[in-house]
Backbone as ProteinMPNN parsed JSONL, in Angstrom:
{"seq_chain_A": "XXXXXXXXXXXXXXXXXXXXXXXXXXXXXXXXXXXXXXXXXXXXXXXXXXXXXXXXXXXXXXXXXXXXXXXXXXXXXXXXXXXXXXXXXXXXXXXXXXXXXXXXXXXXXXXXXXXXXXXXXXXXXXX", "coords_chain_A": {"N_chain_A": [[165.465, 67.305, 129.108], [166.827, 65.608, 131.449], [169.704, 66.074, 133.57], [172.938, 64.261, 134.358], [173.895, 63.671, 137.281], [176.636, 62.612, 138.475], [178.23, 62.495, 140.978], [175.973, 62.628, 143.043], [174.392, 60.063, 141.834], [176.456, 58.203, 142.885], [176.38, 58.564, 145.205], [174.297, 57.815, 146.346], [174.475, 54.786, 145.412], [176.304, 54.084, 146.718], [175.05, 53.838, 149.061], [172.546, 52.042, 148.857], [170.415, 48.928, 148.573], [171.939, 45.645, 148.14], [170.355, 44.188, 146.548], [168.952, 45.963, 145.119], [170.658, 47.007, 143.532], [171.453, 44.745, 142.191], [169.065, 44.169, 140.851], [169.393, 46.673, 139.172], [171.917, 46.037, 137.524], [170.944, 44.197, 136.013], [168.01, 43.641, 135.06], [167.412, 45.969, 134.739], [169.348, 46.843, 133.101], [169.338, 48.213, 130.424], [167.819, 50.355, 130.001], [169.899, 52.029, 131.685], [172.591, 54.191, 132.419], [175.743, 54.513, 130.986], [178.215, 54.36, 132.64], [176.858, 54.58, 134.99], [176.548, 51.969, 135.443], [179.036, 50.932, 135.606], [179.642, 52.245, 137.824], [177.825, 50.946, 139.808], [178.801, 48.134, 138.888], [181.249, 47.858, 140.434], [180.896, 48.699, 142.9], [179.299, 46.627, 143.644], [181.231, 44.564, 143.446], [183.338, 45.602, 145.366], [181.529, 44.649, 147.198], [181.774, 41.924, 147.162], [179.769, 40.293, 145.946], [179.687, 37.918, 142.933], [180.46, 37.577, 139.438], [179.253, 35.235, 138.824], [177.062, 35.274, 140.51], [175.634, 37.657, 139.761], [174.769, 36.921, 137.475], [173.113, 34.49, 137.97], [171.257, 36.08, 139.737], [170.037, 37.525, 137.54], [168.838, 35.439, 136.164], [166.915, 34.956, 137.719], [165.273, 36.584, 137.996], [164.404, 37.24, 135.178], [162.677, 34.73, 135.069], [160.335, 35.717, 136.429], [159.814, 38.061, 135.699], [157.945, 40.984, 134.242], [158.38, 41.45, 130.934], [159.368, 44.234, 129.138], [158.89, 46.232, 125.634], [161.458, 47.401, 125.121], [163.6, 46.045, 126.206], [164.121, 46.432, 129.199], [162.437, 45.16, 132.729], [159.516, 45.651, 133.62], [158.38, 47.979, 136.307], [157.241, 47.514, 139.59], [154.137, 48.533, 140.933], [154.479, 49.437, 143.576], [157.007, 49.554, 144.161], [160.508, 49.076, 143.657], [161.075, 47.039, 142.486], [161.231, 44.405, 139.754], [157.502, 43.721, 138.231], [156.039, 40.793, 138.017], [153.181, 40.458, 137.592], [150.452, 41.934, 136.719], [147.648, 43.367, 137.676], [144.545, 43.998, 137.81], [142.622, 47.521, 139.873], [141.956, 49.414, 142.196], [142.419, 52.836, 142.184], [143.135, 55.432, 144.317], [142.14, 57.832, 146.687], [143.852, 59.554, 148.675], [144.887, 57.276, 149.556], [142.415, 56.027, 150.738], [139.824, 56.338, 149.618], [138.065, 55.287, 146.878], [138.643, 55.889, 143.622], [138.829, 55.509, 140.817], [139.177, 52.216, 138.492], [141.815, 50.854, 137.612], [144.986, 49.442, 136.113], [147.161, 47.764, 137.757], [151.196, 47.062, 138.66], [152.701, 44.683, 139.931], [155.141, 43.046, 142.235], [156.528, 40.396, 143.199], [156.584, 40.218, 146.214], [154.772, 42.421, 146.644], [152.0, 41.473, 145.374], [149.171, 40.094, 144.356], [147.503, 37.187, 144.624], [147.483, 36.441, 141.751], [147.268, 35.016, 138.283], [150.51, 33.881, 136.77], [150.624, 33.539, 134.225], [148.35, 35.359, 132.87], [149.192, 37.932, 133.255], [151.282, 38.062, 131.846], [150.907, 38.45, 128.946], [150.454, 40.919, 128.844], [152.491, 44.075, 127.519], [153.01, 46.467, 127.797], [153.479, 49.43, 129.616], [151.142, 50.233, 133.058], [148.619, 52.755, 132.884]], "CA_chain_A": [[166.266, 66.148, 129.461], [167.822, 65.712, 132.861], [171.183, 66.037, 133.696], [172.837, 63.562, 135.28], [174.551, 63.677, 138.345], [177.422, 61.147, 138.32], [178.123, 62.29, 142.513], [174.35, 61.803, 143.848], [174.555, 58.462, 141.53], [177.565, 57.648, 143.336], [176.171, 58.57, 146.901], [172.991, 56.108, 145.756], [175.425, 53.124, 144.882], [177.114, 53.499, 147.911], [174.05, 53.38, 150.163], [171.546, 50.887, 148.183], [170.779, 47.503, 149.023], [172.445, 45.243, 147.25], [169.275, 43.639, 145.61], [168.534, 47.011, 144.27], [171.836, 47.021, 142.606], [171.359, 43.729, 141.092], [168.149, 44.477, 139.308], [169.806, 47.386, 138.271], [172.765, 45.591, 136.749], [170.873, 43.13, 135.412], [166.646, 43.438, 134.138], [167.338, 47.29, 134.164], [170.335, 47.59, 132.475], [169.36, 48.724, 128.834], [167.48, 51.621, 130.923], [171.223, 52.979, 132.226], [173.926, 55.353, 131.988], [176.865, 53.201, 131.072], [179.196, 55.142, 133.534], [176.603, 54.194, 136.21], [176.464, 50.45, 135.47], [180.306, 51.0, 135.88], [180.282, 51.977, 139.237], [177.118, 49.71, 140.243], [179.16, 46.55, 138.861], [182.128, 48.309, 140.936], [180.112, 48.021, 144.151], [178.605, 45.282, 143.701], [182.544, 43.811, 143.478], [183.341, 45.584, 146.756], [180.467, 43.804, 148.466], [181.59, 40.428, 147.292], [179.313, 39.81, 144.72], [180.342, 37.692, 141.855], [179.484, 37.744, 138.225], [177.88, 34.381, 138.71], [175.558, 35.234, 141.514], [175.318, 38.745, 139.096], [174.06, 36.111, 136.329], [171.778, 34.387, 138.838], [169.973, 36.882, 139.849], [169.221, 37.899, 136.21], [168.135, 34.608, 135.286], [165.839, 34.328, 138.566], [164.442, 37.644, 137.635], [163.759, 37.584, 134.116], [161.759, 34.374, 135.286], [158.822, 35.891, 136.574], [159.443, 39.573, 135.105], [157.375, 40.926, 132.697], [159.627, 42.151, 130.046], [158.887, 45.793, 128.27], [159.2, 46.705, 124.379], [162.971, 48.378, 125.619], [164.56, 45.161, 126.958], [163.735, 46.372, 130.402], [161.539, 44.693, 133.247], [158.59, 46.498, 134.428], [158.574, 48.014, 138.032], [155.972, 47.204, 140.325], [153.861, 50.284, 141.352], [154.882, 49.94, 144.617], [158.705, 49.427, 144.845], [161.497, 49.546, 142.155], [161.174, 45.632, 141.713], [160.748, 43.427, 138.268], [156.735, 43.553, 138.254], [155.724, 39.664, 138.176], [151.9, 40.351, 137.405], [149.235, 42.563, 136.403], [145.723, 43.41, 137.976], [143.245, 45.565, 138.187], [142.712, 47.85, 141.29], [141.153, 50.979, 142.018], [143.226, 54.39, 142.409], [142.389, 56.06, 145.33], [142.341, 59.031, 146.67], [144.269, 59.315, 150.03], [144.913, 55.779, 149.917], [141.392, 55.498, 150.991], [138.286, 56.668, 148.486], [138.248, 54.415, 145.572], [138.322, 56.895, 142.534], [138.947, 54.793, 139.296], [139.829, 50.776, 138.227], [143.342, 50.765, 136.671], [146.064, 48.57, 136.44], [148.54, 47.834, 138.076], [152.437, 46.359, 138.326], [152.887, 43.847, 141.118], [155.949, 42.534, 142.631], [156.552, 38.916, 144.113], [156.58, 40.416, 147.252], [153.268, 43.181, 146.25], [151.614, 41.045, 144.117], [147.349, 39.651, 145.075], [147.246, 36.235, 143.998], [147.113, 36.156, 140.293], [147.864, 34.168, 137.23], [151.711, 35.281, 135.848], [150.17, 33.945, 132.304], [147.565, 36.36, 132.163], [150.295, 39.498, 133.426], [152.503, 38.22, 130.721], [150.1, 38.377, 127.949], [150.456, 42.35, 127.971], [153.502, 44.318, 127.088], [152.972, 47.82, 127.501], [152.955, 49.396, 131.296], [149.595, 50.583, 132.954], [149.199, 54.438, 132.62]], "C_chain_A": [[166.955, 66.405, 130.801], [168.824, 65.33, 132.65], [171.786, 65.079, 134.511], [174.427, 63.609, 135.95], [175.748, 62.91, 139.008], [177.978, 61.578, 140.241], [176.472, 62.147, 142.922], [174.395, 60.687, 142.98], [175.446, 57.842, 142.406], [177.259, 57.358, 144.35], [174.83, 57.553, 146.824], [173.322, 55.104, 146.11], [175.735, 53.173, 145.974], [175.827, 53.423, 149.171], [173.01, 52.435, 150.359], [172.032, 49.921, 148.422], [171.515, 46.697, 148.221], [171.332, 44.251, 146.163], [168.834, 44.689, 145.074], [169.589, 47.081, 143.138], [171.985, 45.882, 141.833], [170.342, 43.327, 140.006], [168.544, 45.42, 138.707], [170.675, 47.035, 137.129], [172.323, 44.556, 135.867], [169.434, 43.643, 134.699], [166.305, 45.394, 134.028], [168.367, 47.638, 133.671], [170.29, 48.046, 131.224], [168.461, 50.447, 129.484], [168.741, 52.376, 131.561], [172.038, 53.404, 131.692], [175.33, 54.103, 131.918], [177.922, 53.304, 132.278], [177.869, 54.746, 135.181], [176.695, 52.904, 136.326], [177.594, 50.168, 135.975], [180.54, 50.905, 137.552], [179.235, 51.311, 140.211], [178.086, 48.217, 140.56], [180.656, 46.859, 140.041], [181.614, 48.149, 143.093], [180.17, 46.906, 144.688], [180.24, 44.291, 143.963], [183.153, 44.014, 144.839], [182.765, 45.073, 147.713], [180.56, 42.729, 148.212], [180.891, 39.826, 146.852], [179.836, 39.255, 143.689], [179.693, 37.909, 140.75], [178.841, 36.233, 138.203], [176.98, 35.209, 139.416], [174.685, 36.388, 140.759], [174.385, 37.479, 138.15], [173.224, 35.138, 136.979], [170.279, 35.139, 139.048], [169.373, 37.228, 138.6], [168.449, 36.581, 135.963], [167.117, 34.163, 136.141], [164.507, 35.468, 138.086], [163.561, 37.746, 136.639], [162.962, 36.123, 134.148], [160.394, 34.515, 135.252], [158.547, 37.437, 135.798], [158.518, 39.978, 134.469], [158.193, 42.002, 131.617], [158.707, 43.331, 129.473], [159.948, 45.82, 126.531], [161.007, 47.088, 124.8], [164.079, 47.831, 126.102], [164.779, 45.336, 128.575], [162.473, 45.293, 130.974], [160.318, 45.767, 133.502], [158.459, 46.47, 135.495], [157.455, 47.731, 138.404], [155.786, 48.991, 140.852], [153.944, 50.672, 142.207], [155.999, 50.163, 145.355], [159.493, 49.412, 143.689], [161.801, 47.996, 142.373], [160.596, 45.082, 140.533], [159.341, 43.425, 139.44], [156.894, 42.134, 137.92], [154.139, 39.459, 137.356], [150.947, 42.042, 137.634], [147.908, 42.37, 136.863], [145.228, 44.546, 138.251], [143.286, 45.744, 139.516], [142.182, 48.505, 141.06], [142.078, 51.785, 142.581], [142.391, 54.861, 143.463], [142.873, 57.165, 145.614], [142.631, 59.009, 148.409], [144.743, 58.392, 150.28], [143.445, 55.063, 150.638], [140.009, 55.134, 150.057], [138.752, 56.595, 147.197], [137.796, 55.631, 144.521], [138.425, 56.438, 140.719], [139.759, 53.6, 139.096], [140.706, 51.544, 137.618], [144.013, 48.779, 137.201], [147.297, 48.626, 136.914], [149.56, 46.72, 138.021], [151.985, 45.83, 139.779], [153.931, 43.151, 141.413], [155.807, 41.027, 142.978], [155.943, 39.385, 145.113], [154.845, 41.375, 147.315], [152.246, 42.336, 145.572], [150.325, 40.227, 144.814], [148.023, 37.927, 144.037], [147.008, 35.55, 142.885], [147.771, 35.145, 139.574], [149.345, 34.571, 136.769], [151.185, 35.125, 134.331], [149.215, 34.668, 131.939], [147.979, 37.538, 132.615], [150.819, 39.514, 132.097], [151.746, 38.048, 129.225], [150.373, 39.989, 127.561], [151.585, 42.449, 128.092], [153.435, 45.806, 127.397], [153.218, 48.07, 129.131], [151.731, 49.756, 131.575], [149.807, 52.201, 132.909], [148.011, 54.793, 134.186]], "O_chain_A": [[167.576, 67.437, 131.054], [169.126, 64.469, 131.823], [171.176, 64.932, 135.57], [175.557, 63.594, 135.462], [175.642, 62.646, 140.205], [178.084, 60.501, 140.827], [176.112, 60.973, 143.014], [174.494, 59.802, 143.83], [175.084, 56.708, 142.72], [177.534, 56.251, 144.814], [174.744, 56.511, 147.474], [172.752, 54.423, 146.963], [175.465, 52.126, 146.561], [176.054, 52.778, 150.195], [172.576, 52.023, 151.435], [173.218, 49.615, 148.543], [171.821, 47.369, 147.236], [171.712, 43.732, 145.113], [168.014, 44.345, 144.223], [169.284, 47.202, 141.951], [172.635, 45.97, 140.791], [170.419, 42.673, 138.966], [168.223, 45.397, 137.519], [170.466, 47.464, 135.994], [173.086, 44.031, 135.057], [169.663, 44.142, 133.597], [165.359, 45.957, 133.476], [168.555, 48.854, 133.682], [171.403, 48.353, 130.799], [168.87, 51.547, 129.112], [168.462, 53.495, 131.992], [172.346, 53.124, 130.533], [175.652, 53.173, 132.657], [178.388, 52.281, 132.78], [178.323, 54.722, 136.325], [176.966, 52.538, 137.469], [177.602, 49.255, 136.8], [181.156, 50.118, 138.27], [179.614, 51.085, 141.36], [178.205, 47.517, 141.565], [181.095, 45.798, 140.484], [182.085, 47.582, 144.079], [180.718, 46.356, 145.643], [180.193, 43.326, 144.725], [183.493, 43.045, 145.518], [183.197, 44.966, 148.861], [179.705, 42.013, 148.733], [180.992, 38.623, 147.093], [180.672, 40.008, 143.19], [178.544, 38.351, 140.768], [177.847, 36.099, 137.489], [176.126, 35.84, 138.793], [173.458, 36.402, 140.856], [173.189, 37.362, 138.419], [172.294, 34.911, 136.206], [169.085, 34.992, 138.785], [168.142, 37.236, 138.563], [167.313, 36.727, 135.511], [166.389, 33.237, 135.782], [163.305, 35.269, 137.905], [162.394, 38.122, 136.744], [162.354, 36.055, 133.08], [159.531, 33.948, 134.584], [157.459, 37.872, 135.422], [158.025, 39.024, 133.868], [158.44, 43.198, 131.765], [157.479, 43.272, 129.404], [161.134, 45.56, 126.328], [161.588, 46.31, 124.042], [165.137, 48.385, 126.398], [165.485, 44.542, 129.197], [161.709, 44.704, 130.21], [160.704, 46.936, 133.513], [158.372, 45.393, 136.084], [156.552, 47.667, 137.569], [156.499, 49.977, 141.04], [153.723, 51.867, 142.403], [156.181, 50.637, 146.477], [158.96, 49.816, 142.655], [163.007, 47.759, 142.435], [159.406, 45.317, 140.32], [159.424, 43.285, 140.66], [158.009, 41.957, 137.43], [153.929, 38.486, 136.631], [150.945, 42.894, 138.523], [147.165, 41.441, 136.548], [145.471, 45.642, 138.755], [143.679, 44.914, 140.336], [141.703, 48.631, 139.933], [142.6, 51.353, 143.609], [141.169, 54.725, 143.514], [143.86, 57.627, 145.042], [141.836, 58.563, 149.237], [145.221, 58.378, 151.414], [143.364, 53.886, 150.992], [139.408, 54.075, 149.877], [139.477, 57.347, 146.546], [136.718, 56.215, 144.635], [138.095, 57.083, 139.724], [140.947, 53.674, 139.409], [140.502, 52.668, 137.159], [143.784, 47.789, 137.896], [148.254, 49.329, 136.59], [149.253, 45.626, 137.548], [151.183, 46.355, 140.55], [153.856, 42.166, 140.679], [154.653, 40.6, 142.969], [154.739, 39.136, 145.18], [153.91, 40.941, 147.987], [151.425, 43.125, 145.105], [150.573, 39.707, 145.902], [148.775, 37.827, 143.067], [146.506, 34.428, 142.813], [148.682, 34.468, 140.05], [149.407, 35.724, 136.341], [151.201, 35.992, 133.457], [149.024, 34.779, 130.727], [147.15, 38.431, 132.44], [150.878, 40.482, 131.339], [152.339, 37.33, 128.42], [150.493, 40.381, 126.4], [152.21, 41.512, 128.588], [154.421, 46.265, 126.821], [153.176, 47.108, 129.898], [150.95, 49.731, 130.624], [150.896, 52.775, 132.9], [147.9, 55.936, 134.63]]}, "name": "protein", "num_of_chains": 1, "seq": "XXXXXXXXXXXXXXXXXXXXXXXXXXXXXXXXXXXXXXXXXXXXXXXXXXXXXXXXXXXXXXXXXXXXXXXXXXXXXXXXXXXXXXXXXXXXXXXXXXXXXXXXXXXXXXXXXXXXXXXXXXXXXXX"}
């Protein structure tokens, strides 16, 4: 089990965007340390965030998310955002030489052109 670090959490919070800190507080919060949510929502209050816009963003999020067994979102495989959609790809090797289909998480922003109702059909993440 890892230990956790409540100064490098701290030095995190204070350098993260503030859209990182609001999926945290919000479609990853059953995934956190309660004592970090603490000084997330503590932030987030210094930067002038309210608890609406806090309850916004959750309810824009868990929109397209795809929710996990755990009450979490699933990340996209390329950034620490709510995944949106699921597709196949190929794993590569280097980022070049295609080595095996998988699946992957996809962001809004990452995300190929897909359906969200055939992402949100599974539940599990890809391995």
């Amino acid at each position: 089990m890892k230990r956790f670090d409540l100064r490098r959490v701290a030095e995190f919070i204070r350098t993260a965007e503030t859209e990182e800190l609001l999926d945290r507080v919000t479609v990853y919060r059953e995934g956190m340390e309660p004592v970090a949510l603490d000084l997330m929502e503590g932030e987030l209050d210094r930067r002038g965030v309210s608890r609406s816009e806090i309850a916004r963003h959750a309810e824009t999020r868990w929109k397209s998310a795809i929710r996990l067994s755990d009450g979490t979102a699933l990340r996209c495989s390329f950034c620490n955002r709510p995944a949106a959609v699921r597709a196949r790809g190929w794993h590569r090797l280097f980022g070049v030489v295609p080595l095996f289909p998988r699946v992957f998480a996809y962001c809004t922003t990452h995300g190929p052109k897909a359906s969200a109702e055939d992402a949100n059909t599974h539940t599990d993440p890809p391995t």
